[in-house]
N, C-alpha and C positions, 0 to 999 in steps of 0.2 A: 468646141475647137480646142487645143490645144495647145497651151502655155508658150510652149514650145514655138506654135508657129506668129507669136502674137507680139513677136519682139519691136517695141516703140522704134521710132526713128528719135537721134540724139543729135542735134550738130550748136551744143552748146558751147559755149569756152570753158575754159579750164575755172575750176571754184576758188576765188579769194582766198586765201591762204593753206591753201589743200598742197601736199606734197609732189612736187612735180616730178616725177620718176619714173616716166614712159618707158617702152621696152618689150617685149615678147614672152610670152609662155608657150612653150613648146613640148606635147606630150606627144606618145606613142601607147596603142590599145595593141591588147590581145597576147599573144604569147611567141612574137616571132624572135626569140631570145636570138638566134641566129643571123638574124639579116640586123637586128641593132647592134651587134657587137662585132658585125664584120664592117658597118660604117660608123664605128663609136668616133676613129681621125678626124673625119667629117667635123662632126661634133666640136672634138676637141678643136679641131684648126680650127674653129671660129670664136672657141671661147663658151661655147655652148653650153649649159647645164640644164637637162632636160627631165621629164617625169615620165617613166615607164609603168602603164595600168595594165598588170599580170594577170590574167586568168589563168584559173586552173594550177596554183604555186605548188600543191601539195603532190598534183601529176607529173610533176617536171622531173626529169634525170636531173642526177646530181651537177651533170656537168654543166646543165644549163640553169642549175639553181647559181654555182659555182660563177659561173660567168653574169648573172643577173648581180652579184654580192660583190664584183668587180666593181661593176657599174656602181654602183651605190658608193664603194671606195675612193672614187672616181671624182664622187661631187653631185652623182647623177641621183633623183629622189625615185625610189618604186611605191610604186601603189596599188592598190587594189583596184580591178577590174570584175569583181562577184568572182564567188567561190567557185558556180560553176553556170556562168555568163545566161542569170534566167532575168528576163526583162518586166520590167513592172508592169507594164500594163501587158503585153502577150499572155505573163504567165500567172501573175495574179492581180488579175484588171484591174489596177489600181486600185484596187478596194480595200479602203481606210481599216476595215476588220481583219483583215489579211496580213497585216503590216506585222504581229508579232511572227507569222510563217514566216515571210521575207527576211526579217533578221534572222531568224534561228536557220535557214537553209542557204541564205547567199551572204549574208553582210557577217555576222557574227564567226562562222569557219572562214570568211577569208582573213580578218582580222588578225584569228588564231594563227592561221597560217603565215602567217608576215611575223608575225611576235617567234616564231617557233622555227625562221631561220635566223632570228638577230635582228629585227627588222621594224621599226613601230611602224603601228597602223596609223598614215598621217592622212592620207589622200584618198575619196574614192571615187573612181567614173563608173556610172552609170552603165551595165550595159546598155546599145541601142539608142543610148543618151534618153531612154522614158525613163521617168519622177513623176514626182508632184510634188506639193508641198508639203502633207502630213507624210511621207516617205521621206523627203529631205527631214525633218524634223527630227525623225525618227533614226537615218542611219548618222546624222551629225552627234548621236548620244555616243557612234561608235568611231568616230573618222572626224577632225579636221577641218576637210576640204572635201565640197562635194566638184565632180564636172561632168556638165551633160554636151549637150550639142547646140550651135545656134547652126538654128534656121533660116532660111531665107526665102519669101517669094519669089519669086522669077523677076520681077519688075523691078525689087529693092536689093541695091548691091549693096554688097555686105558691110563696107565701111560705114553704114546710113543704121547697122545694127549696135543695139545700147549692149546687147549682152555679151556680145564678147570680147568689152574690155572690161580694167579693170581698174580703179583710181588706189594707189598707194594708201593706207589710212582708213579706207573707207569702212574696213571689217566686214565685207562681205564673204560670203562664205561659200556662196554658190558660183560656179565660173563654168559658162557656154564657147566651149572652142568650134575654129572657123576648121573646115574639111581640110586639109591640102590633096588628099587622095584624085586618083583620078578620076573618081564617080563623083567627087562633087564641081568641079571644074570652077574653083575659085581662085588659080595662079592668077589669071590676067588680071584680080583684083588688087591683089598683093601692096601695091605702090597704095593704092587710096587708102588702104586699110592701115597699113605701116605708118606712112604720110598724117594719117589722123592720131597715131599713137604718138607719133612725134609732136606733135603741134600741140595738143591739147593733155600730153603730160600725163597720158596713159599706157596701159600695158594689153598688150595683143595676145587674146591665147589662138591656138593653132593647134590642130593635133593628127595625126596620120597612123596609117599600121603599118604596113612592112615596105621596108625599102628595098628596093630592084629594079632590075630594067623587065619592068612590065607595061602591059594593058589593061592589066585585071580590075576592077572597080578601086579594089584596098588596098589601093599600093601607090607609093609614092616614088619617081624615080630618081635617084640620084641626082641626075641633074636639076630637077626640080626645086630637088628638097635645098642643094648648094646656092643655086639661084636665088632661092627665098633668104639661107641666111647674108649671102652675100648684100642681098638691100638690106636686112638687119643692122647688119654689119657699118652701110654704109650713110644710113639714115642715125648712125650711132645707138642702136638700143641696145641694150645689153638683155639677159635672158635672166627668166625667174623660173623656178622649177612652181608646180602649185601649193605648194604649203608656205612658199615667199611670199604669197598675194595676199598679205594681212593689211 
């Protein structure tokens, strides 16, 4: 089974002398340079500082390179999304001998790619959120920050998962963000999961792809996405982009 879906239940207190600096991390996958920069307001009206994982950077019109390097001006952190979004275990089953392929064809050119518009290589998500561990080992020689996906059973809501927070201090380097999209239908959990960020002195990742008024599985709709920071907001957490989660 897979790591992935094996995430403990946590409903500890906060650790004796550990830094208490609850809060949000808030990323965006894939390349919808266009719908994040038509609700960047959004963002800013909240105070927001998010992380954008790019695929495909080398593909991109200028204009939308242009407008990604705003964003970055901005406050906002980008990151790598693979060079050209191929999944660890679909495309090379995880197979620990594979791992020099994997860097030379997705992690190593996207890297370049980010360095080659002004840009360090600080963060990377995982396509499809698949890893492992000798792959995390492997792309952290070249990135930072890894983030994959947390999972959840059906039966365990997601506030009850360890992986997707993150304690200030701890130096972890791996970080599992919760869906907001409409395929994963985690809003209604929103308050538990915040609510725990708050109380117990942690940091909430969250991460979504394109914003609009859809149905579509990858999309988050604005109102959604305003709703969420609005309890952010009001449960007082401030936002961390992923390379702040040291």
């Amino acid at each position: 089974m897979s790591d992935q879906l094996q995430d403990p239940t946590w409903e500890g207190s906060p650790i004796p002398g550990a830094p208490h600096r609850p809060g949000i991390c808030l990323s965006f996958d894939d390349d919808h340079v266009d719908s994040w920069w038509q609700y960047r307001s959004l963002l800013d009206e909240f105070g927001v500082k998010a992380t954008f994982f790019v695929r495909g950077l080398d593909r991109m019109h200028s204009a939308e390179r242009d407008l990604l390097l705003q964003l970055a001006r901005d406050g906002h952190e980008l990151g790598s999304h693979g060079y050209r979004h191929r999944s660890v275990t679909r495309h090379y089953n995880a197979d620990p001998a594979r791992i020099d392929e994997y860097l030379a064809q997705e992690v190593i050119p996207a890297a370049r790619a980010l360095r080659e518009v002004g840009l360090q290589a600080g963060s990377y998500a995982f396509p499809y959120g698949h890893r492992s561990g000798e792959y995390d080992a492997a792309v952290l020689q070249h990135f930072s920050h890894l983030r994959s996906i947390g999972y959840r059973r059906r039966y365990l809501p997601p506030h009850r998962l360890r992986t997707i927070y993150h304690r200030i201090g701890s130096g972890e380097q791996l970080h599992h963000a919760l869906g907001l999209d409409n395929a994963y239908a985690n809003d209604g959990f929103l308050h538990a999961t915040m609510r725990k960020a708050q109380s117990q002195g942690l940091v909430l990742s969250l991460f979504a792809h394109r914003i609009t008024e859809s149905d579509e599985d990858y999309v988050i709709r604005p109102t959604k996405l305003r709703a969420a920071l609005q309890l952010a907001a009001s449960l007082h957490l401030p936002s961390y982009t992923v390379s702040q989660l040291i």
